[in-house]
C-alpha positions as CSV (number, residue, x, y, z in Angstrom):
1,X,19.0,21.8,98.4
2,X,16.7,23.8,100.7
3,X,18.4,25.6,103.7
4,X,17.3,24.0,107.0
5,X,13.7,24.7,108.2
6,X,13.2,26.4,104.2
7,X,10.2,24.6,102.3
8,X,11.8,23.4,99.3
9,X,11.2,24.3,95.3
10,X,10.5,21.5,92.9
11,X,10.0,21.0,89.1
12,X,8.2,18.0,87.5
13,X,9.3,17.8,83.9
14,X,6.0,15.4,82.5
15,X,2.7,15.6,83.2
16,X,1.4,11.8,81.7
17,X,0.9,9.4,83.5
18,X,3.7,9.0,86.3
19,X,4.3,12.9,86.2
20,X,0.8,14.0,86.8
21,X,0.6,11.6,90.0
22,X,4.4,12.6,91.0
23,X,3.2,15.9,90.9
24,X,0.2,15.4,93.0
25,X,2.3,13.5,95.5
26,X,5.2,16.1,96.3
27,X,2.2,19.0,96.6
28,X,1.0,17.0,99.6
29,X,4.3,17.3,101.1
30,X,4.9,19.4,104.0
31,X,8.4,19.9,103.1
32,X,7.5,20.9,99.4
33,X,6.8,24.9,99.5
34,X,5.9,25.0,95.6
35,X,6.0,22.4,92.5
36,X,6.4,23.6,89.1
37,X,5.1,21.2,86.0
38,X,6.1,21.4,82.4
39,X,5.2,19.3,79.6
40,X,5.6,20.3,76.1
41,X,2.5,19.5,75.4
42,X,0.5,22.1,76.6
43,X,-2.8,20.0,75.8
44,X,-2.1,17.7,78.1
45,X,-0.8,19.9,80.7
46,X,-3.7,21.9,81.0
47,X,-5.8,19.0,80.9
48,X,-4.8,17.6,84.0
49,X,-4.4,21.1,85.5
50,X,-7.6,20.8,87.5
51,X,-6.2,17.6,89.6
52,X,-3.4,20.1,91.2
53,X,-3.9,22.0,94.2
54,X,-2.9,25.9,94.2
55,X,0.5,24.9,95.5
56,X,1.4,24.2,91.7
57,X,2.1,26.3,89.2
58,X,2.1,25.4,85.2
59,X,5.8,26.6,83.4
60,X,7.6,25.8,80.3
61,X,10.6,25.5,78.8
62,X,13.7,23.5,79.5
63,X,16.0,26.0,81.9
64,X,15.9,25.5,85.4
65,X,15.4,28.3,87.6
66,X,18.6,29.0,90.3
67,X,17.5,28.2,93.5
68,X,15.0,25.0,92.6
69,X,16.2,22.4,95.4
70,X,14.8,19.0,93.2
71,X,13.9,18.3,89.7
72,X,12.2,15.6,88.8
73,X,12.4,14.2,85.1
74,X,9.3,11.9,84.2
75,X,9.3,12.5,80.2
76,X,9.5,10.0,77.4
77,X,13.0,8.1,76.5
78,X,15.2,10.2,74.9
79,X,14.4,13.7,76.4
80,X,15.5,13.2,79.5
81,X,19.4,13.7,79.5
82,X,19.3,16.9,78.2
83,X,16.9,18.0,81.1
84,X,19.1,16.9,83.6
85,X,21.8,19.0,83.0
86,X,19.9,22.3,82.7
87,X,18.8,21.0,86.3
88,X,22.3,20.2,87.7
89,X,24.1,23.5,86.3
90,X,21.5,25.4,88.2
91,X,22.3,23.3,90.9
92,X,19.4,21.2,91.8
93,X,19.3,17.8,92.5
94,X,17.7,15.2,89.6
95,X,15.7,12.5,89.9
96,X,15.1,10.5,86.3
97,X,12.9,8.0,85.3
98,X,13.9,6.8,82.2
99,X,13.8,2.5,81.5
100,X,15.4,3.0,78.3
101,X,19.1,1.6,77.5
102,X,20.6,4.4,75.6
103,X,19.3,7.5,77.7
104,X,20.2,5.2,80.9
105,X,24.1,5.5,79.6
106,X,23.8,8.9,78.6
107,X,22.4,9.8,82.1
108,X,25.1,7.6,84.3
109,X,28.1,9.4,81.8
110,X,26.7,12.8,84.0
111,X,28.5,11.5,86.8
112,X,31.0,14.2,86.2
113,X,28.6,16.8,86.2
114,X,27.0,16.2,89.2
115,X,30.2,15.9,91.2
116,X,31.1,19.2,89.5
117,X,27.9,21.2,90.7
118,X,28.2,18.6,94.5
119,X,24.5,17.1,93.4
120,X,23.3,14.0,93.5
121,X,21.7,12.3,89.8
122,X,19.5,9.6,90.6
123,X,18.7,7.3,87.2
124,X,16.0,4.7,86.8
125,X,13.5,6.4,89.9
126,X,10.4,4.4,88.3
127,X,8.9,0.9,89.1
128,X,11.6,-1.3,87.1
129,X,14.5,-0.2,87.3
130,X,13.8,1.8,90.5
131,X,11.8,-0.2,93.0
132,X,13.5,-2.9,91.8
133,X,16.8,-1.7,92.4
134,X,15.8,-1.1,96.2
135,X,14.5,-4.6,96.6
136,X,17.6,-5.9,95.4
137,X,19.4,-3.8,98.0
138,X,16.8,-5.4,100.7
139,X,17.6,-9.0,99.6
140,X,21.2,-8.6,99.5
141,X,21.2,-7.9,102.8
142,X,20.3,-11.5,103.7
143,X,23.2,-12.8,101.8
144,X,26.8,-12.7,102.5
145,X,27.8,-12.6,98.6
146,X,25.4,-12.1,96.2
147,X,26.5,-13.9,92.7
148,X,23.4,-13.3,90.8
149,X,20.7,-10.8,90.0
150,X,17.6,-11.7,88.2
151,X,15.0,-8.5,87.4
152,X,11.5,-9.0,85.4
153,X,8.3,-6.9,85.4
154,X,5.1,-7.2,83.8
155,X,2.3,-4.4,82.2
156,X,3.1,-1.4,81.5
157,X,2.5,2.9,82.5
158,X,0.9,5.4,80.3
159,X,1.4,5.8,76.5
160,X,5.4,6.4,76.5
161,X,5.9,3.4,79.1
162,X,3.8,1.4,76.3
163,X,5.6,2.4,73.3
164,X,8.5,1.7,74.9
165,X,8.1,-1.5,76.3
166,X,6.8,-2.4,72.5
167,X,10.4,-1.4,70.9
168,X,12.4,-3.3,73.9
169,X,11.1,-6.3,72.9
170,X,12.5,-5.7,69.4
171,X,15.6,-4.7,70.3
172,X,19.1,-6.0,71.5
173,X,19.4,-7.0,74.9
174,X,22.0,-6.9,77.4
175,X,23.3,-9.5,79.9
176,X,26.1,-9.2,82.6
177,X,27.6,-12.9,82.5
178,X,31.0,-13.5,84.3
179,X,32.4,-9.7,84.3
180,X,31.2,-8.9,80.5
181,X,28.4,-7.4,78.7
182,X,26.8,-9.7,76.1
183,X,24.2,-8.7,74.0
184,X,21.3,-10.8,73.3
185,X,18.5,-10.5,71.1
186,X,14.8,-9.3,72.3
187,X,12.5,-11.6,72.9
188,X,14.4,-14.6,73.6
189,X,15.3,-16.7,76.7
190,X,11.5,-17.3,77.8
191,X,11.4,-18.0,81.3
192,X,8.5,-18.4,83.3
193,X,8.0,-16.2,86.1
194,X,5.9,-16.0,89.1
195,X,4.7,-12.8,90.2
196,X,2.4,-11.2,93.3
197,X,-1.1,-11.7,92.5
198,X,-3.1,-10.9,91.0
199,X,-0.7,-10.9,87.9
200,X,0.5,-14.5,89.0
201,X,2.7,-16.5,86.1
202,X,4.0,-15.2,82.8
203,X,6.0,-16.0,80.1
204,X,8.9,-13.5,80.3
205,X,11.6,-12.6,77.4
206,X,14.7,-10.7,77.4
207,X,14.3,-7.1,76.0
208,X,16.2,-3.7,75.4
209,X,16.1,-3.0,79.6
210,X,18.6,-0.5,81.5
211,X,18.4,-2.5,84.5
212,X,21.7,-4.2,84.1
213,X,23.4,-1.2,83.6
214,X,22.7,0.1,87.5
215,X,22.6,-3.0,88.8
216,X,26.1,-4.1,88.1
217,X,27.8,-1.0,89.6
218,X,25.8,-1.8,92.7
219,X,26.8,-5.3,94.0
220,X,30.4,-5.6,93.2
221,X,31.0,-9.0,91.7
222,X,28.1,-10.5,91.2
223,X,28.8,-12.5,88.0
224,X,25.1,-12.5,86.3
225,X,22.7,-9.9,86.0
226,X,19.3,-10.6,83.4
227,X,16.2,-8.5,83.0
228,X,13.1,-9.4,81.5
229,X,9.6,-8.7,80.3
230,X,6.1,-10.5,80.2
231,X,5.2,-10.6,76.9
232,X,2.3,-12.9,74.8
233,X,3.0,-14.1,71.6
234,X,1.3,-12.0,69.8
235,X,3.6,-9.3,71.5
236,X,6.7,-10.8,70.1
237,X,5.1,-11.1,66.4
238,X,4.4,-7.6,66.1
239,X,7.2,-6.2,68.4
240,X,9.3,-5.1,64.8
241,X,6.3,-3.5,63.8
242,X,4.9,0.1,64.6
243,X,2.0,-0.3,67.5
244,X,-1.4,-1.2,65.7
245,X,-3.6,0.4,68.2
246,X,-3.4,3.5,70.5
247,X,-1.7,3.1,74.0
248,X,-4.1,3.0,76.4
249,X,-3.4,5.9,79.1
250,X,-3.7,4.1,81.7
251,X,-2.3,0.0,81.7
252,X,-4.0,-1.8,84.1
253,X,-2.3,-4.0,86.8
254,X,1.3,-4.7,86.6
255,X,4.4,-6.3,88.6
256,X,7.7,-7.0,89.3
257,X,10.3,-9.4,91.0
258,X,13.9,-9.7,92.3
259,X,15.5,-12.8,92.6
260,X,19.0,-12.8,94.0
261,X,21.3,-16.2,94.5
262,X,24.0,-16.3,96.2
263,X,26.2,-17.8,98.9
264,X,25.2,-17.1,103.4
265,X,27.8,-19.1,105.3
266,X,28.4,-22.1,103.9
267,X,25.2,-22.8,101.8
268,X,24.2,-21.4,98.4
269,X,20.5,-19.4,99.1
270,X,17.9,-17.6,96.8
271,X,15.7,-14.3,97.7
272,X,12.6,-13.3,96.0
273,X,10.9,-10.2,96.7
274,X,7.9,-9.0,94.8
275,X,5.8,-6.3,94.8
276,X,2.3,-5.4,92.3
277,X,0.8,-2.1,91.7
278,X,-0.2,-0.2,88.2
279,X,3.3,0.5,86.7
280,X,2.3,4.1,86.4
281,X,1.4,4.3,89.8
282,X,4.1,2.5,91.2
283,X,6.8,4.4,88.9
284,X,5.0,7.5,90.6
285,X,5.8,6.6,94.1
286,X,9.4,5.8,93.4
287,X,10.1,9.2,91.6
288,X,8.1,11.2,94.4
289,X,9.8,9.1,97.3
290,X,13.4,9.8,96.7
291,X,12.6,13.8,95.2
292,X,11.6,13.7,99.0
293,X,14.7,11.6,100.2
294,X,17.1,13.5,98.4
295,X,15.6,16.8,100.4
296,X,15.5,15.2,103.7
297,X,18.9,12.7,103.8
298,X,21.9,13.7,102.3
299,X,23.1,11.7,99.2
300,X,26.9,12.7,97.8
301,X,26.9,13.8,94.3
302,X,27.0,11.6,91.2
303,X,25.1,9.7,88.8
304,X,23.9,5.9,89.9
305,X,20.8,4.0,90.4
306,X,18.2,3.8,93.2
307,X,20.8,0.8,94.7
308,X,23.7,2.7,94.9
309,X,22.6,5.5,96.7
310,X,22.6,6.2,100.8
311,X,20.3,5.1,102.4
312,X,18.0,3.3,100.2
313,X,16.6,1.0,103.0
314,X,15.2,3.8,104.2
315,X,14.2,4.7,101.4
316,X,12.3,1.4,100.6
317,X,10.5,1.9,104.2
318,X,8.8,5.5,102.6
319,X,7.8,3.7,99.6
320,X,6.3,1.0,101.4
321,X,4.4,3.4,103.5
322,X,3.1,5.0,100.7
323,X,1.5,1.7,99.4
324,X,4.0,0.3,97.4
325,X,4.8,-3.0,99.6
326,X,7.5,-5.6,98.7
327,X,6.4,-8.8,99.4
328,X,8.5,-12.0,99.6
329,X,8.0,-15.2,97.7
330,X,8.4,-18.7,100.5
331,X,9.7,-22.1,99.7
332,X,7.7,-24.6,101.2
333,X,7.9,-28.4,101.5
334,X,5.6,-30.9,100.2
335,X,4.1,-33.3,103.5
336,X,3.6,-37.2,102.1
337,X,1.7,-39.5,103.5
338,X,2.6,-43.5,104.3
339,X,4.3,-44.7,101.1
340,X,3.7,-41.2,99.1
């Protein structure tokens, strides 16, 4: 980390979507003395080269520099463990976005990593898992004992985010039910949820998504934890399939909810917090928020999610003053009339 009163050195691996716009965020930072982006493809990179300011500099290669305070990992599924250790041997914090089941496992089995270079490992930093994680730790609070946890989002990112979301919904599922893992298969369970507007209802399924996997360790036991995906039907036809058409690179408007049931005094209560932005966007905040959190609050080393680590109230508060604003979903009660 950066020695008191020392502007601090970051590297952005990824510079799609989320990384360009996690790039652009942390050079606007008055605590952030130089950014560094990589991407491996160097089209791309120098593409988008002309949205950074002359704070950032364009490098390549995997190996992390000695002396770089926060990395920040915003590449597709699959590549990200293997950056994440190059960036902990050298000794700097990491902060991942990856949604993807596998890589999520691969990250949180770090844990002894980090502990042995005394930094932190932050997994999921994107819009779900990642903001959702922090809302879960905001409802929580407003329950004594929280017994379930119930995740969904809808749209998706850039190009990667898309092709991901298209395999999850082909792919086995995993459910936290009464202090076991059980696998279920993608796109079943339809539910209908109820998002912020303008996104409103949607028909979501159950889908290859890591948020279980940082969610469990967070809220000791809570006996049901689900995630799930909007999805149309056509979606779920051609899920097995490989995409038809291009990703688009930017997806428009998505969202994503928390609901939480569980037990304050004597009563049984629900929480459900929302929140709507492009996923891209909204992944982009995340990441760039707790880069800047792990510099300015200190976090003990380790791998876990966004709801495990200290201070992530706190941490919901920067995100929400960047523009990315919970918003909570109210019962209300029906008046009737004489004889209604």
């Amino acid at each position: 980390m950066a020695a008191d009163g020392a502007a601090a050195s970051v590297v952005v691996f990824g510079a799609g979507a989320t990384g360009a716009r996690v790039v652009r965020m942390l050079a606007a930072s008055p605590t952030v003395g130089s950014v560094e982006v990589r991407d491996t493809d160097g089209d791309r990179l120098q593409a988008v080269s002309g949205s950074f300011d002359e704070t950032v500099t364009l490098g390549q290669g995997p190996e992390v520099a000695e002396g770089t305070d926060v990395v920040v990992v915003a590449t597709a599924a699959g590549t990200q463990a293997a950056v994440a250790q190059s960036a902990m041997r050298a000794g700097a914090a990491v902060v991942a976005t990856t949604n993807e089941i596998i890589e999520t496992r691969d990250l949180l089995a770090l844990d002894h990593l980090a502990k042995r270079h005394e930094v932190p490992l932050v997994v999921g930093a994107g819009f779900m898992p990642g903001l959702t994680c922090l809302m879960a730790r905001l409802g929580a609070a407003e329950l004594d004992v929280v017994d379930e946890i119930h995740v969904a989002k809808a749209g998706t990112g850039g190009p990667a985010c898309a092709r991901q979301h298209h395999r999850a919904l082909s792919s086995l599922a995993i459910d936290w039910r009464d202090g076991r893992w059980v696998r279920r298969p993608g796109g079943s369970g339809r539910e209908l949820c109820w998002f912020p507007d303008p996104v409103a209802g949607r028909d979501c399924y159950r889908g290859a998504l890591a948020d279980a996997l940082l969610l469990v360790p967070a809220f000791s036991g809570v006996n049901r934890v689900t995630a799930r995906m909007a999805a149309t039907r056509r979606d779920r036809l051609t899920a097995p399939l490989p995409m038809m058409r291009r990703p688009h690179p930017e997806g428009g408007v998505g969202a994503v909810r928390v609901e939480l049931r569980g037990r304050r005094g004597t009563g049984r209560h629900v929480v459900v917090l929302g929140a709507q932005s492009r996923p891209a966007e909204g992944a982009a905040v995340v990441a760039a928020s707790t880069a800047l959190h792990l510099l300015a609050t200190h976090v003990g080393p380790g791998a876990s999610g966004l709801a495990s680590i200290a201070g992530a109230e706190g941490l919901l508060r920067e995100v929400a003053a960047r523009g990315l604003r919970p918003c909570r979903f109210e019962g209300f009660a029906l008046s009737r009339g004489p004889g209604g």
